[in-house]
LUMLUMDREN-2810 file (N, C-alpha, C; in Angstrom, 1 decimal):
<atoms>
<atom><aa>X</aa><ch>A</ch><at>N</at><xx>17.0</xx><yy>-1.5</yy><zz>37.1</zz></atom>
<atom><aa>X</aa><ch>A</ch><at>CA</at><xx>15.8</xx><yy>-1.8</yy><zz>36.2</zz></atom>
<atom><aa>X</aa><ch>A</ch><at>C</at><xx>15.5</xx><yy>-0.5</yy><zz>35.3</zz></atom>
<atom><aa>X</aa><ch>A</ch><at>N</at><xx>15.7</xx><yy>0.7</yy><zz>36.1</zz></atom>
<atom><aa>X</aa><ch>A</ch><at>CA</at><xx>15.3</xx><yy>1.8</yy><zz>35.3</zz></atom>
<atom><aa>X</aa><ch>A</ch><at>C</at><xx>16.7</xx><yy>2.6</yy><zz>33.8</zz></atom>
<atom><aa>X</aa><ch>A</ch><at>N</at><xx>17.7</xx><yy>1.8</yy><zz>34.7</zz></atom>
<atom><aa>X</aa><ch>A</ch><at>CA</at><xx>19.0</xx><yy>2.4</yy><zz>33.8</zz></atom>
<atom><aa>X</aa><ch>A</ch><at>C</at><xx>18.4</xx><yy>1.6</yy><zz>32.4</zz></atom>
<atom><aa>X</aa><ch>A</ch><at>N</at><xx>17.9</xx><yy>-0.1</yy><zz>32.2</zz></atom>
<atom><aa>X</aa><ch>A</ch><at>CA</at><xx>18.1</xx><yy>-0.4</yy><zz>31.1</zz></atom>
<atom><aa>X</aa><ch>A</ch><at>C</at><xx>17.3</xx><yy>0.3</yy><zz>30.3</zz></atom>
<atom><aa>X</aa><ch>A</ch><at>N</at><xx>16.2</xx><yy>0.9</yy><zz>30.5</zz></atom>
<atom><aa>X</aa><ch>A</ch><at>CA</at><xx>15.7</xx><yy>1.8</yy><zz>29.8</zz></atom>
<atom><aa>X</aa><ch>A</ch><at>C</at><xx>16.6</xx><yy>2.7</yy><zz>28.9</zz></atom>
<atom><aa>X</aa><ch>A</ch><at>N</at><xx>16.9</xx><yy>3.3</yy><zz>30.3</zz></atom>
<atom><aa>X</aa><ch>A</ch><at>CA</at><xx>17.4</xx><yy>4.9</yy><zz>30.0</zz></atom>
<atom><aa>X</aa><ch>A</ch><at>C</at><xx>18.5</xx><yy>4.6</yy><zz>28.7</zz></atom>
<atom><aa>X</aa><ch>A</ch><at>N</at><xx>19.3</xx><yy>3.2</yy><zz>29.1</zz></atom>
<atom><aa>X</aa><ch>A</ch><at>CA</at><xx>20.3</xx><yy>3.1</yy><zz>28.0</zz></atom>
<atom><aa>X</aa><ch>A</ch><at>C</at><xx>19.9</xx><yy>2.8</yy><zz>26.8</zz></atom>
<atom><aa>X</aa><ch>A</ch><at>N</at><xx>19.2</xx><yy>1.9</yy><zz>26.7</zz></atom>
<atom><aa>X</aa><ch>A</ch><at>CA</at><xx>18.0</xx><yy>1.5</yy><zz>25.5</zz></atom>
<atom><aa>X</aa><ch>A</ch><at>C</at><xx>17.9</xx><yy>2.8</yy><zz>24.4</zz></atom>
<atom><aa>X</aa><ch>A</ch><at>N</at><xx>17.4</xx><yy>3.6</yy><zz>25.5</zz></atom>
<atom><aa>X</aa><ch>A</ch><at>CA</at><xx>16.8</xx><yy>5.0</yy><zz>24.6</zz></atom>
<atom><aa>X</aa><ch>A</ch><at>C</at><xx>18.5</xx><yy>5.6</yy><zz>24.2</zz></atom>
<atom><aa>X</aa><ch>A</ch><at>N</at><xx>19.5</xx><yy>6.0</yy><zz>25.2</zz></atom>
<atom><aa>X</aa><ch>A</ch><at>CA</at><xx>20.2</xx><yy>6.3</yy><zz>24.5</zz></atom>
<atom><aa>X</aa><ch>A</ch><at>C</at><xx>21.0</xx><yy>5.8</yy><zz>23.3</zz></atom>
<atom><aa>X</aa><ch>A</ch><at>N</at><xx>21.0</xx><yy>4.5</yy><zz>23.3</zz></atom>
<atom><aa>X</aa><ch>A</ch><at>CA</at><xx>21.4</xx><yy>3.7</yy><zz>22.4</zz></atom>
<atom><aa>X</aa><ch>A</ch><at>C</at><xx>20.5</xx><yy>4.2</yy><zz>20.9</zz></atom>
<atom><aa>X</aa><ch>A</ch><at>N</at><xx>19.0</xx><yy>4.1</yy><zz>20.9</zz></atom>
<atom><aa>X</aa><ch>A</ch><at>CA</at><xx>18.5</xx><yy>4.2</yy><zz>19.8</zz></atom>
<atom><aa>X</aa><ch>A</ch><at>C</at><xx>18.5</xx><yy>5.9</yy><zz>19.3</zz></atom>
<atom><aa>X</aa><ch>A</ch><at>N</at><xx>19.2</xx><yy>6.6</yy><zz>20.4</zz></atom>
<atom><aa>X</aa><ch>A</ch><at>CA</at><xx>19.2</xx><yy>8.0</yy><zz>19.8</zz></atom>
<atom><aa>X</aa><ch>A</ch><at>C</at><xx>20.4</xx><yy>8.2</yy><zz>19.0</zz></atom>
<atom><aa>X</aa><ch>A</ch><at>N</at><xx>21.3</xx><yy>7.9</yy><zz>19.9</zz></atom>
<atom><aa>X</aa><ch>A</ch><at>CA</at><xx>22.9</xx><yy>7.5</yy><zz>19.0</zz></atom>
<atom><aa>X</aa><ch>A</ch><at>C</at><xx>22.7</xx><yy>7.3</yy><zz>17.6</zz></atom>
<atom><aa>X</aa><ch>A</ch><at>N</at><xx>22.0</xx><yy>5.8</yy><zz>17.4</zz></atom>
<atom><aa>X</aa><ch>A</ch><at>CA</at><xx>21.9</xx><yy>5.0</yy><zz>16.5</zz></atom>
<atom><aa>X</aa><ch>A</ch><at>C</at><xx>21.2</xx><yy>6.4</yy><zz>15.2</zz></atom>
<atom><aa>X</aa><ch>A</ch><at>N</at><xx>20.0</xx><yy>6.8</yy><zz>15.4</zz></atom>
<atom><aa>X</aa><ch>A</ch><at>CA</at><xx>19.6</xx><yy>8.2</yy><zz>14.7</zz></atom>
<atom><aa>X</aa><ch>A</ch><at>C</at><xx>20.0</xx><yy>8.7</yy><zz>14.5</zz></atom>
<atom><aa>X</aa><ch>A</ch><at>N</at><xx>21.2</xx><yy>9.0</yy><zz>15.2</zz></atom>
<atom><aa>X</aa><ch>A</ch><at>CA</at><xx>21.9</xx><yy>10.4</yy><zz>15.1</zz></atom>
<atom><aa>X</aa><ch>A</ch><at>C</at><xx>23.1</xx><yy>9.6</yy><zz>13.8</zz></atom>
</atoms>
């Protein structure tokens, strides 16, 4: 439950970057 987070966010930091 806590990974989809964590991926979520790294997803939308990627995406920023």
């Amino acid at each position: 439950m806590r990974w989809q987070l964590n991926k979520q966010q790294l997803h939308a930091r990627l995406s920023m970057k």
